[in-house]
DSSP file (Angstrom, degrees, kcal/mol; ACC not computed):
  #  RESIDUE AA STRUCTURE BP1 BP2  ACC     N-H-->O    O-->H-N    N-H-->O    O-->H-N    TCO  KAPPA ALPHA  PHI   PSI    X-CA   Y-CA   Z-CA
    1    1 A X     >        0   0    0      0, 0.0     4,-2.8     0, 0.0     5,-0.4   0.000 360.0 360.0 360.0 -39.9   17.7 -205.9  147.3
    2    2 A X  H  >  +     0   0    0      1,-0.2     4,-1.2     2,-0.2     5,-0.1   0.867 360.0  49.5 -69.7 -22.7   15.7 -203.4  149.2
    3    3 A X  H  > S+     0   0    0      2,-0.2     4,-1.8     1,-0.2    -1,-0.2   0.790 111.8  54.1 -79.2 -31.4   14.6 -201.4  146.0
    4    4 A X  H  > S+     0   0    0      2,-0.2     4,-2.9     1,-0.1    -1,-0.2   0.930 107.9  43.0 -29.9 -68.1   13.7 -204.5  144.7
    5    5 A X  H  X S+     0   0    0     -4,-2.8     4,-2.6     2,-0.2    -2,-0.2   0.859 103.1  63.2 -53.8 -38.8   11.4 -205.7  147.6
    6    6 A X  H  X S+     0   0    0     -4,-1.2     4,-1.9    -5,-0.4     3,-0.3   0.999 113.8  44.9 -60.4 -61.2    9.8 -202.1  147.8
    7    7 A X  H >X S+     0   0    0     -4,-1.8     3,-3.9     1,-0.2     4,-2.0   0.837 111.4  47.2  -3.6-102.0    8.8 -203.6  144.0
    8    8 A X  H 3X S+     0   0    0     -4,-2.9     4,-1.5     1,-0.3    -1,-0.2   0.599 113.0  46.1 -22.7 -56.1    7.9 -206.7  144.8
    9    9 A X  H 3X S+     0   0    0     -4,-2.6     4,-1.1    -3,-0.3    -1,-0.3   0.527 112.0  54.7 -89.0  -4.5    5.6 -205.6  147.8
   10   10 A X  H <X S+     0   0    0     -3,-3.9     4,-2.3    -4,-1.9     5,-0.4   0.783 102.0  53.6 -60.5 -53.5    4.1 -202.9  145.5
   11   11 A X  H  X S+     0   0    0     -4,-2.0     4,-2.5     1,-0.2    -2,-0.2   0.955 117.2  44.4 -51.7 -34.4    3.1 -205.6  142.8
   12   12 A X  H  X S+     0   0    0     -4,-1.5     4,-2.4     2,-0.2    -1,-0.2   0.899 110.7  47.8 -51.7 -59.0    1.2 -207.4  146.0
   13   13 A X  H  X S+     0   0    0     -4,-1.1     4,-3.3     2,-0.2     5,-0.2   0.959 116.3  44.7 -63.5 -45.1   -0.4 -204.4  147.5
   14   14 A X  H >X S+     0   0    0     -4,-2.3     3,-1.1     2,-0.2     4,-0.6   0.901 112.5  54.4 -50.4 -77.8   -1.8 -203.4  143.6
   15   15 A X  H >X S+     0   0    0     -4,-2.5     3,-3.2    -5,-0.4     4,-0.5   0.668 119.0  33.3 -36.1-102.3   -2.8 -207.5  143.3
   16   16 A X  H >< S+     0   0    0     -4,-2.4     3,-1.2     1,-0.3    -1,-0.3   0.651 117.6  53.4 -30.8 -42.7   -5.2 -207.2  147.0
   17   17 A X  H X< S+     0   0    0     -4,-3.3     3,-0.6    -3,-1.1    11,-0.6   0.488  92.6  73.4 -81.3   2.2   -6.4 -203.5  146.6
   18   18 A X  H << S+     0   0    0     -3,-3.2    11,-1.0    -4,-0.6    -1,-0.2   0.697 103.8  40.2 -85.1 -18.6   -7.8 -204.4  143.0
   19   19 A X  T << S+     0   0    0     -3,-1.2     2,-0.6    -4,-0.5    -1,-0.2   0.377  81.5 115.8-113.1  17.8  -10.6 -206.2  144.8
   20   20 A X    <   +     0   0    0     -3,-0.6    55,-0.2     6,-0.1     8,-0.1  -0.777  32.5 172.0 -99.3 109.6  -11.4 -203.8  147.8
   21   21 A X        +     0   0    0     53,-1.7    52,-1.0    -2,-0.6     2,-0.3  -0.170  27.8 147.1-117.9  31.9  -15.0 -202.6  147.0
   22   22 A X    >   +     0   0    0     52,-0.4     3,-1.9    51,-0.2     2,-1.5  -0.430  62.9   3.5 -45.3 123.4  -15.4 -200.7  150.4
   23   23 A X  T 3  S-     0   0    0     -2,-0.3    -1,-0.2     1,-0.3    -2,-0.0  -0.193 134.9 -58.8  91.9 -49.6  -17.3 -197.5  151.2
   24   24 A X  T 3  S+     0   0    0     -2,-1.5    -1,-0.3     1,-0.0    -2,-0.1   0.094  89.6 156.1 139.2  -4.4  -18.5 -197.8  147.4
   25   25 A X    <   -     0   0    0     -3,-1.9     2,-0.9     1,-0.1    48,-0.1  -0.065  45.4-130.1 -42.6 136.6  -15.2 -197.7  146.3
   26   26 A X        -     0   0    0      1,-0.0    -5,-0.2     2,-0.0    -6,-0.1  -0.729  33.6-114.9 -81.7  94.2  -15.5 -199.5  142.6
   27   27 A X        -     0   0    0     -2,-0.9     3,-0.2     1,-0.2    -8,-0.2   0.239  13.1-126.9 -12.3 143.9  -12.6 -202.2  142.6
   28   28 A X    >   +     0   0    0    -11,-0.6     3,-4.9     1,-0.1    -9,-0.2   0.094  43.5 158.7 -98.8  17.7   -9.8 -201.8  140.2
   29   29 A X  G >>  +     0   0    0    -11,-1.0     3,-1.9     1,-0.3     4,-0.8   0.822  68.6  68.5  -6.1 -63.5   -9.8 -205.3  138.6
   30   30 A X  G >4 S+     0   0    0      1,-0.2     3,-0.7    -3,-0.2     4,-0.3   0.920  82.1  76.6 -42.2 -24.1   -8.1 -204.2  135.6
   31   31 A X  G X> S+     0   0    0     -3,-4.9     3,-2.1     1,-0.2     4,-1.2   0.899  77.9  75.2 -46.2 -36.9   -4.9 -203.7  138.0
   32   32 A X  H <> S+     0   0    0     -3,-1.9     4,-1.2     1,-0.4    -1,-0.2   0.826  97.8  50.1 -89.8 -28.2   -4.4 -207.8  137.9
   33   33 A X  H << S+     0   0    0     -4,-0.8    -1,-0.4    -3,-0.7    -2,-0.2   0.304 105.4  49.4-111.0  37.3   -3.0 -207.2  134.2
   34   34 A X  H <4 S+     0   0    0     -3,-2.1    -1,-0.2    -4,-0.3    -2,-0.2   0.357 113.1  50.5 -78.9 -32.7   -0.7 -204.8  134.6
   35   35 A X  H  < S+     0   0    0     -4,-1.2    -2,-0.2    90,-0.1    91,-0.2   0.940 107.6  48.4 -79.2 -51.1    0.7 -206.7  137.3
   36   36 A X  S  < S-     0   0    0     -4,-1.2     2,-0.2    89,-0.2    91,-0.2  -0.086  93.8 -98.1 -51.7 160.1    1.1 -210.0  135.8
   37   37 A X    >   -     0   0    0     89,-1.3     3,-2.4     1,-0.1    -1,-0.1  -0.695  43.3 -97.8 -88.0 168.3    2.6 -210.8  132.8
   38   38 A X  T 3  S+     0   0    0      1,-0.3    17,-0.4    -2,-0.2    -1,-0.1   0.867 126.2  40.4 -47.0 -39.7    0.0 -211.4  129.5
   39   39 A X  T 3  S+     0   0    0     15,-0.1    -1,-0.3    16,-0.1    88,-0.1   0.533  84.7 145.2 -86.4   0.0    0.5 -215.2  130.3
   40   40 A X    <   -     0   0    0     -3,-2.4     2,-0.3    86,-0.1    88,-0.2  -0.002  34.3-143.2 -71.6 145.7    0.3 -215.1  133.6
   41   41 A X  E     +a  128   0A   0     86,-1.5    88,-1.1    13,-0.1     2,-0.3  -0.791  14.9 178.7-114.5 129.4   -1.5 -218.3  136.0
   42   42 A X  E     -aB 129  53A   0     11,-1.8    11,-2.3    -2,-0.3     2,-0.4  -0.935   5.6-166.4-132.9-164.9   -3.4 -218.6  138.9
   43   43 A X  E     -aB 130  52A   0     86,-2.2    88,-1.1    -2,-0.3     2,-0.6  -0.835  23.5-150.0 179.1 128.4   -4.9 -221.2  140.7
   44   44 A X  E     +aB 131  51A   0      7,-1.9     7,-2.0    -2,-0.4    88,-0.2  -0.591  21.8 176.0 -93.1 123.3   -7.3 -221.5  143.3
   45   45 A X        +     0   0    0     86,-5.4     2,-0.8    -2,-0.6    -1,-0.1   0.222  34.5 128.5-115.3  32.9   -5.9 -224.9  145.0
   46   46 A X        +     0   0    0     85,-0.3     2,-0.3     5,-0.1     3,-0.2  -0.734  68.2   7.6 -95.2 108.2   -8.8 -224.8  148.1
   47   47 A X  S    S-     0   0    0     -2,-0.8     3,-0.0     1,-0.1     0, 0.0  -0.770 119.2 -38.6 106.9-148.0  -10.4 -228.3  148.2
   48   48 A X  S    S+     0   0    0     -2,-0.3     2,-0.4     1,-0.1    -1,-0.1   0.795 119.3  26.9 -87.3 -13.8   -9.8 -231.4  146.6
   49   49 A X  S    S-     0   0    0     -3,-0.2     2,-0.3     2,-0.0    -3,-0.1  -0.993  77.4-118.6-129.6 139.1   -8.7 -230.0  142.7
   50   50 A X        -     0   0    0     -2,-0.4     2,-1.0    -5,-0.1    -5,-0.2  -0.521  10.8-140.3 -91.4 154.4   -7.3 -227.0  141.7
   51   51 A X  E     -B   44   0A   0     -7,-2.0    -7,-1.9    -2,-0.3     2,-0.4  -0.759  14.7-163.8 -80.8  97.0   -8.7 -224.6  139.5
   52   52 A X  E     -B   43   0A   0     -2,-1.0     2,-0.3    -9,-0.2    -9,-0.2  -0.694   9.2-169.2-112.7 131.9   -6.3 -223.3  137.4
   53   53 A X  E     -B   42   0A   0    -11,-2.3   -11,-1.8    -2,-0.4     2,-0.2  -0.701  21.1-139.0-116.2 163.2   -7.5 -220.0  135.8
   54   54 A X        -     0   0    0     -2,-0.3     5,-0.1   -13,-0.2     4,-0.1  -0.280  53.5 -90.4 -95.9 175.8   -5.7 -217.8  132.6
   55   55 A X  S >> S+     0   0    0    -17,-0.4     4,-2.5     2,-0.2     3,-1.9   0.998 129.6  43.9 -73.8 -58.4   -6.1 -213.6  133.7
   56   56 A X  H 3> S+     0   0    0      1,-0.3     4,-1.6     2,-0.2    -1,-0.2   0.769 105.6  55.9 -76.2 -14.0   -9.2 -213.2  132.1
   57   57 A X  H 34 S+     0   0    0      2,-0.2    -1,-0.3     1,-0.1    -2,-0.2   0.621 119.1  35.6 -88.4 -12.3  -10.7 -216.4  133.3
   58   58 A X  H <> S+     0   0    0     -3,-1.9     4,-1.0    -4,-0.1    -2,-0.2   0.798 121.3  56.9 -89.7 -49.2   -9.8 -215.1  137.3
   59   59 A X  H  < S+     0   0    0     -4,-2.5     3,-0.3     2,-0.2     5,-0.3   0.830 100.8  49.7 -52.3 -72.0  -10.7 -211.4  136.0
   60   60 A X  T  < S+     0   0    0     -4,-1.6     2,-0.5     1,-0.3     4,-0.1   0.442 111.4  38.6 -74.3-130.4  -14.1 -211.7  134.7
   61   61 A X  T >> S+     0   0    0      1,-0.4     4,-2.2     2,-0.2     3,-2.1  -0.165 116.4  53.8  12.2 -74.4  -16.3 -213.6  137.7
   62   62 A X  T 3< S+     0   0    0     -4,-1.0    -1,-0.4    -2,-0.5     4,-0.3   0.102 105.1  43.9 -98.0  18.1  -14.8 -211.9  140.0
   63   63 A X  T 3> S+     0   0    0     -2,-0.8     4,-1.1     2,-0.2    -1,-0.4   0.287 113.7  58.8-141.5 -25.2  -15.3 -208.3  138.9
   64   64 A X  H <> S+     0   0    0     -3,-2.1     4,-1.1    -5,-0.3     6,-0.3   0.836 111.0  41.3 -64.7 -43.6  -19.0 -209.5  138.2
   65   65 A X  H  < S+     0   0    0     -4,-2.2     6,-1.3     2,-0.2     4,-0.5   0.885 110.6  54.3 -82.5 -32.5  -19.3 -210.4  141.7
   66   66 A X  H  4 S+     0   0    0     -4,-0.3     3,-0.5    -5,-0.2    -2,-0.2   0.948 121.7  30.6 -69.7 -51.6  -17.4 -207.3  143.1
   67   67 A X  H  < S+     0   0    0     -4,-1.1     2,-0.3     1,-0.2    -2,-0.2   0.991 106.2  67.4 -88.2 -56.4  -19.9 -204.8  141.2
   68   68 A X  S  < S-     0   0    0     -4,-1.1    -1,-0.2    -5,-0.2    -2,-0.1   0.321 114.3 -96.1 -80.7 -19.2  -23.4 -206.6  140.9
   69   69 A X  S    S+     0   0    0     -4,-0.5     3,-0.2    -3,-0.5    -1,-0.2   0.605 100.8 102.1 102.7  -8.7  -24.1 -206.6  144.5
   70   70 A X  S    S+     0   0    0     -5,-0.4    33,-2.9    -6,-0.3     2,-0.4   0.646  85.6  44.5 -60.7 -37.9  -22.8 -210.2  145.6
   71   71 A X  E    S+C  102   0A   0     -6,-1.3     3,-0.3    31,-0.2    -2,-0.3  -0.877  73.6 169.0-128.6  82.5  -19.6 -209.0  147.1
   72   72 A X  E     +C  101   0A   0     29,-0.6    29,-1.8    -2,-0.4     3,-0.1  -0.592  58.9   3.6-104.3 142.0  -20.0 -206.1  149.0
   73   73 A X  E    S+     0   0A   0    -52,-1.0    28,-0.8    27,-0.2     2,-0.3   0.841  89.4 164.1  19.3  60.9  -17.2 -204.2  151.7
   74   74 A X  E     +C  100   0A   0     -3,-0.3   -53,-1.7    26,-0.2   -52,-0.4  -0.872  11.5 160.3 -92.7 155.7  -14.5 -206.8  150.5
   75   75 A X  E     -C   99   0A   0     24,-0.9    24,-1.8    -2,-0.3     2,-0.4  -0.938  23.8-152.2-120.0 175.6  -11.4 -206.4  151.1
   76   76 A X  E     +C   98   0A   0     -2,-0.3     2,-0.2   -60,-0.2    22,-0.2  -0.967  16.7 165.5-155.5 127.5   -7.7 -208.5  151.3
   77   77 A X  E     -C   97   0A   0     20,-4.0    20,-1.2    -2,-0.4     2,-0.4  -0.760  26.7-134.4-117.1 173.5   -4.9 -207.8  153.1
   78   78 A X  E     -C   96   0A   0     18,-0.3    18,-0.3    -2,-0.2     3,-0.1  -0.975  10.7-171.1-124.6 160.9   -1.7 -209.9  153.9
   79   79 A X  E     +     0   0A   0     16,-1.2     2,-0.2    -2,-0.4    17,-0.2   0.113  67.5  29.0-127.8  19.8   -0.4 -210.0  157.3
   80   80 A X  E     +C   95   0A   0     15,-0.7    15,-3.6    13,-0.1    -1,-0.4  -0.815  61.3 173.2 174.3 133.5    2.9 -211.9  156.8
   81   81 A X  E     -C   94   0A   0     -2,-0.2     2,-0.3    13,-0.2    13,-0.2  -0.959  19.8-166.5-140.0 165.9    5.3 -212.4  154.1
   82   82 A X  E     -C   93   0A   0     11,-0.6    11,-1.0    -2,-0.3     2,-0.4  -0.964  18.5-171.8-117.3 147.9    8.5 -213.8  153.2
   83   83 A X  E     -C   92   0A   0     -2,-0.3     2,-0.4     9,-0.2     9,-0.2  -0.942   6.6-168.3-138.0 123.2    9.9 -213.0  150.1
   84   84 A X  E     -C   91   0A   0      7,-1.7     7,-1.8    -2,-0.4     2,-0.4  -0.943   6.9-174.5 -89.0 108.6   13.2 -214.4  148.1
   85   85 A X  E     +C   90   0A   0     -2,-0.4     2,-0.3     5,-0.2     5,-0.2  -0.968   8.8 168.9-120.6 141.4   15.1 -212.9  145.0
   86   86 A X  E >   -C   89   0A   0      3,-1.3     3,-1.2    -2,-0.4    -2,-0.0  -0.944  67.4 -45.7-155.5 136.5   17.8 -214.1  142.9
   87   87 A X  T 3  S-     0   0    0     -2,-0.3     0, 0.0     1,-0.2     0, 0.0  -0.063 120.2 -26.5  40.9-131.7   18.8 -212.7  139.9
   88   88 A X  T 3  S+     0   0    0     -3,-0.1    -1,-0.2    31,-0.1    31,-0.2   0.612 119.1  80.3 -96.5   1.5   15.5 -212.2  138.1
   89   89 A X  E <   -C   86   0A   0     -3,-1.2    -3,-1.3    29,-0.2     2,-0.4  -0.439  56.9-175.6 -77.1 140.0   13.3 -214.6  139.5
   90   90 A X  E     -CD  85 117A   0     27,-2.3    27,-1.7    -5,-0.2     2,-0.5  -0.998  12.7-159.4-155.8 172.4   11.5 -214.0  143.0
   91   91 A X  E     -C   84   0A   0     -7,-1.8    -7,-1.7    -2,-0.4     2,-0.3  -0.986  10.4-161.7-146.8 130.1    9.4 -216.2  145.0
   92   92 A X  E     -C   83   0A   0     -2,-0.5    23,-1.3    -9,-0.2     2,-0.2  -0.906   4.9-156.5-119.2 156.6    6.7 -214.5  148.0
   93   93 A X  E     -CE  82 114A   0    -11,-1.0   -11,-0.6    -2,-0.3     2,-0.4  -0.832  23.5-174.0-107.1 151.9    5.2 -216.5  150.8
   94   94 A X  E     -CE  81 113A   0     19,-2.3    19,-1.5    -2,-0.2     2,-0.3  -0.963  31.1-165.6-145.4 141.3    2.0 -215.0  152.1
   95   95 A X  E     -CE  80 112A   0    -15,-3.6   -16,-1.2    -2,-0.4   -15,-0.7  -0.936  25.7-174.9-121.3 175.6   -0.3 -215.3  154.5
   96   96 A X  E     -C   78   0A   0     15,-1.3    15,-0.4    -2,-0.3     2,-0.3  -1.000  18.5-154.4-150.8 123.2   -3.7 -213.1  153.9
   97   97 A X  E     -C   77   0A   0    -20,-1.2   -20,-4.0    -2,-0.3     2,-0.3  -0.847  17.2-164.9-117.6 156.9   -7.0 -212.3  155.9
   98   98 A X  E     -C   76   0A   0     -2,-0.3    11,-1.0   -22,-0.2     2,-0.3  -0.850   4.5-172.0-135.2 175.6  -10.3 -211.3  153.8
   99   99 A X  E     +CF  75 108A   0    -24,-1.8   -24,-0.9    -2,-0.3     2,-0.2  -0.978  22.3 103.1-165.6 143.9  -13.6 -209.6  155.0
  100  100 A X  E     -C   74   0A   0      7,-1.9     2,-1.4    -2,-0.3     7,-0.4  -0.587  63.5 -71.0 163.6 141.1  -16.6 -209.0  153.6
  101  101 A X  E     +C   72   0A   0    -29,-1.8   -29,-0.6   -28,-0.8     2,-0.4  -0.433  35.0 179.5 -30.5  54.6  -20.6 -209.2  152.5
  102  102 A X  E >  S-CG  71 105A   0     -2,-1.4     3,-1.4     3,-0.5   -31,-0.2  -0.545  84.3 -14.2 -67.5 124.2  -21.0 -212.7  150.1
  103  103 A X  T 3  S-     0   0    0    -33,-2.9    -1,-0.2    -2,-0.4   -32,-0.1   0.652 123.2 -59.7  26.0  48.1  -24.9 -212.2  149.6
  104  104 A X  T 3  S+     0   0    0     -3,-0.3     2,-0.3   -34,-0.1    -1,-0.2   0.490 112.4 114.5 128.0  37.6  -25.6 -209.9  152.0
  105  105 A X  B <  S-G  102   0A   0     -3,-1.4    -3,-0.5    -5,-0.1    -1,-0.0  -0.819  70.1-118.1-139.1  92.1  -24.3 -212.3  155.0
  106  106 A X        +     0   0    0     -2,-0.3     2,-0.3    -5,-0.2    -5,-0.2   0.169  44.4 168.0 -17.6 131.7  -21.0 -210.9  157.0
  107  107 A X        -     0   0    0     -7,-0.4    -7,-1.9     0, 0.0     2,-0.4  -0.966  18.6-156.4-165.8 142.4  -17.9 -213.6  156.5
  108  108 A X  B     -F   99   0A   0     -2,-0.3    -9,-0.2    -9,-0.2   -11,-0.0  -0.999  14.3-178.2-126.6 144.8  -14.0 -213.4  157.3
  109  109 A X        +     0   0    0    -11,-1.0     2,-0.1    -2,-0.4   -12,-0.1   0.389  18.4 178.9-119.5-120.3  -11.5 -215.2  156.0
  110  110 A X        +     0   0    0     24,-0.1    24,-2.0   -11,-0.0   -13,-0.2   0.008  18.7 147.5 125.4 143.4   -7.4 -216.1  155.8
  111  111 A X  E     - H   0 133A   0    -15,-0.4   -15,-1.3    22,-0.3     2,-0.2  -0.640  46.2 -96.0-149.3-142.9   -5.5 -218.4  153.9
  112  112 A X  E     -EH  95 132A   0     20,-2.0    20,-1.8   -17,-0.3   -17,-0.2  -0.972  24.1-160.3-147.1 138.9   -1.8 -218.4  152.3
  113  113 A X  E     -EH  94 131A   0    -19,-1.5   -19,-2.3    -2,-0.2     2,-0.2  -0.747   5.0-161.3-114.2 157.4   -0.6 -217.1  148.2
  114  114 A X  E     -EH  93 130A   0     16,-1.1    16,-1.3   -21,-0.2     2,-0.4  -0.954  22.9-169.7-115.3 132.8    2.9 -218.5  147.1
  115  115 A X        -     0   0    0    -23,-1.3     2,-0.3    14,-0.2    14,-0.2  -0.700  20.5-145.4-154.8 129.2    3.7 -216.1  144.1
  116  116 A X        -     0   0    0     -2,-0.4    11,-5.0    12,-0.2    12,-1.3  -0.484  16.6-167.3-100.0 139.9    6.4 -216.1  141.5
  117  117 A X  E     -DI  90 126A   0    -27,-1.7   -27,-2.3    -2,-0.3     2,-0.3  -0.756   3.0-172.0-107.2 146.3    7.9 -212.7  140.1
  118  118 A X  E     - I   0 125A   0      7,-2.1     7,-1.5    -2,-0.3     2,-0.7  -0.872  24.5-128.1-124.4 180.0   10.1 -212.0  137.0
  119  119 A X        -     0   0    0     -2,-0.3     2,-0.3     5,-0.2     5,-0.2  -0.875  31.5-172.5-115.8 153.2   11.7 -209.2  136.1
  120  120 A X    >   -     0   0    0     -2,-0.7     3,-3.9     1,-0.0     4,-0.0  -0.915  46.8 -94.3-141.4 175.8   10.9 -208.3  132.8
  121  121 A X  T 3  S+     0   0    0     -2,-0.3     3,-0.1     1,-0.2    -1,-0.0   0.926 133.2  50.3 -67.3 -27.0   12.2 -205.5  130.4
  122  122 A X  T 3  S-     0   0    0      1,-0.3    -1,-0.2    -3,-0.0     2,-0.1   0.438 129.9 -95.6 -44.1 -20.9    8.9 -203.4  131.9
  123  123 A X    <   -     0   0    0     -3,-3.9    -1,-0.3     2,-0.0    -5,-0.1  -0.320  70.0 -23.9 102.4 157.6   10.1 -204.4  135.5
  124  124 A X        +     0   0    0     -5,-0.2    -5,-0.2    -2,-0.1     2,-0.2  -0.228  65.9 165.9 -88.2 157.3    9.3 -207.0  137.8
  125  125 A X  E     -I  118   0A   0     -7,-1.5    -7,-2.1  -114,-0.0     2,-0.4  -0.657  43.5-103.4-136.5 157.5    5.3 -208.7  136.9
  126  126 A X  E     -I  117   0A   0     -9,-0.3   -89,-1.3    -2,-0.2    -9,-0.2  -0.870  22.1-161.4 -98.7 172.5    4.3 -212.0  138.5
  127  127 A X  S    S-     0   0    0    -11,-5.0   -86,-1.5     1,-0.4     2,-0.2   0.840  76.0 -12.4 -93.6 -51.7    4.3 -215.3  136.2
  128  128 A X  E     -a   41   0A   0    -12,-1.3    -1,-0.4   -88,-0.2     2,-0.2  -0.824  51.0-167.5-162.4 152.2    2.0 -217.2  138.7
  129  129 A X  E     -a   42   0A   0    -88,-1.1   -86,-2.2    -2,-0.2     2,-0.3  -0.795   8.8-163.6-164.2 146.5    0.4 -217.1  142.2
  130  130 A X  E     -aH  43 114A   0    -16,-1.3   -16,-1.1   -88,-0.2     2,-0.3  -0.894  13.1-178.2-123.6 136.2   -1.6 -220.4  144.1
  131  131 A X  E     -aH  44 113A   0    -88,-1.1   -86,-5.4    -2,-0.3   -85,-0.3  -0.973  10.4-177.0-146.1 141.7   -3.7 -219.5  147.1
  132  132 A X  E     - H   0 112A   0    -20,-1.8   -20,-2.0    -2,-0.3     2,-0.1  -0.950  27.8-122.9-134.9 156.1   -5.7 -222.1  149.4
  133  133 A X  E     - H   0 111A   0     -2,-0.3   -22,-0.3   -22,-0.2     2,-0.2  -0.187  27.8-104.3 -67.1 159.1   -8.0 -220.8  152.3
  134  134 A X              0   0    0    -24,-2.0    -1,-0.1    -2,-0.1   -24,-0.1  -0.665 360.0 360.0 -69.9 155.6   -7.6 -221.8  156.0
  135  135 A X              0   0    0     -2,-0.2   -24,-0.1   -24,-0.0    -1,-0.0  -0.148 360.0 360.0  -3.3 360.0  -10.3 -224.4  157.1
């Protein structure tokens, strides 16, 4: 189970560092589809509908906004998890803080991801992950 988790909390850390544009560091966007699998969902559920995006349909905005000069010295970390595996299936709870420059105006954030892992012949990917912000 623990060489698992070690996984599991790698696939995580890759997912949040892909969007860490700090110092000048360029974000690693491309990470999010190596971790996921090809099909893989997510879905922004903060306010009243969720958005449910395909990889390239999260990728692309947000890697426009990470280089262009809108989203400056972000990062995301999580600061709490719980995480469940059985068999090949695994399920994380997460909670998350964000930081950062949105058009040139200083902002922090925190919410919570749930996000579902498989193991695949590659090794375990997540399927899916749903995040809403805190208030």
């Amino acid at each position: 189970m623990s060489e698992v988790k070690g996984e599991l909390d790698q696939l995580m850390g890759a997912f949040l560092s892909a969007f860490t544009n700090t110092g000048g560091t360029p974000p690693d966007i491309g990470i999010i589809r190596e971790v996921f699998i090809p099909q893989g969902m997510i879905i922004n559920n903060v306010g009243d509908e969720p958005v449910i995006y395909d990889l390239d349909a999260f990728i692309e905005p947000r890697e426009k906004m990470l280089t262009d000069g809108s989203l400056t010295e972000f990062s995301e970390w999580e600061v709490a998890e719980r995480t469940e595996v059985f068999g090949s299936v695994a399920h994380r709870f997460s909670e998350y803080r964000k930081s950062g420059f949105l058009n040139g105006e200083w902002f922090e954030g925190s919410g919570h991801k749930t996000t579902q892992f498989v193991r695949t012949p590659a090794g375990w990917r997540m399927s899916s992950m749903a995040w809403d912000d805190d208030a």
